[in-house]
C-alpha positions as CSV (number, residue, x, y, z in Angstrom):
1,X,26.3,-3.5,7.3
2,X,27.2,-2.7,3.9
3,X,26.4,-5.8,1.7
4,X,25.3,-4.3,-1.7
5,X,27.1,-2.7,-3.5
6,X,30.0,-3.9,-2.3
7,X,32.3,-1.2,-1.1
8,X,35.1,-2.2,-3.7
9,X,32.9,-2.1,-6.9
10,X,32.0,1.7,-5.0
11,X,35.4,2.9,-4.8
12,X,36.0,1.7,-8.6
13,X,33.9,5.1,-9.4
14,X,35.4,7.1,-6.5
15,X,39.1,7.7,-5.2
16,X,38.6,7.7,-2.0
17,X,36.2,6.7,1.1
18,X,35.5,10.2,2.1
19,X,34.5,11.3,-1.2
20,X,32.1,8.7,-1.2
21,X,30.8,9.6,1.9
22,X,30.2,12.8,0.7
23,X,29.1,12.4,-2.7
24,X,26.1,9.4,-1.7
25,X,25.3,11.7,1.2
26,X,24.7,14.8,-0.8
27,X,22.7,12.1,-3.5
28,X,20.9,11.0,-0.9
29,X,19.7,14.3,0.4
30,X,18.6,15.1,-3.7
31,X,16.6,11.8,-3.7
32,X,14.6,12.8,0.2
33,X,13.6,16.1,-1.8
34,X,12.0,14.8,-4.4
35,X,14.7,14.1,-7.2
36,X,14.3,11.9,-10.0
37,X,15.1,8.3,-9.3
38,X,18.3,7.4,-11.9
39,X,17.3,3.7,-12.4
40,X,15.0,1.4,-13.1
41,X,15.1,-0.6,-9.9
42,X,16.4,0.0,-6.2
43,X,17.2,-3.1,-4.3
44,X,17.4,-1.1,-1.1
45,X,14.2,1.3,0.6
46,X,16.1,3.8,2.1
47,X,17.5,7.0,0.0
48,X,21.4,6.5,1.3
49,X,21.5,2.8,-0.1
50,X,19.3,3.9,-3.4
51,X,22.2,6.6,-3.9
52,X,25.1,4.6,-3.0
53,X,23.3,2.4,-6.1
54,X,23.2,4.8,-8.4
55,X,27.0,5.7,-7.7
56,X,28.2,2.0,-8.3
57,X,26.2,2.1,-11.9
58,X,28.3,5.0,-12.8
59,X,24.3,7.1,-13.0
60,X,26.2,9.6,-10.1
61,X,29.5,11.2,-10.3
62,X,31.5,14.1,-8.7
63,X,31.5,17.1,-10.6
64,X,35.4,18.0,-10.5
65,X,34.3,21.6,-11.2
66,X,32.0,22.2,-8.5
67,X,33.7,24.2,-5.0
68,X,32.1,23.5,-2.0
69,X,34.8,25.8,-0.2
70,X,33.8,28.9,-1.6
């Protein structure tokens, strides 16, 4: 279960549940290749919590440019 961050404070930085899905899902994939950790400190171990982390710290945002249709 989902304690931290809550899913409230999570949706403050993204409009909707599915876009959240998709952006900490995509983060998370970033972090098990090797990408650079965006803070300090991680309360969680695994790469899905770390990323949903770094979302509720405003560190990871949608890019409202980028197309993943084409």
């Amino acid at each position: 279960m989902l304690l931290y961050p809550s899913v409230d404070k999570l949706l403050e930085q993204v409009d909707s549940r599915y876009s959240l899905i998709m952006l900490a899902s995509k983060r998370a994939h970033e972090l098990d290749a090797g990408a650079k950790p965006l803070l300090a400190s991680y309360e969680s171990p695994k790469t899905i919590g770390r990323a949903l982390e770094e979302i509720a710290a405003g560190k990871v945002q949608i890019d409202p440019d980028e197309d993943d249709l084409a």
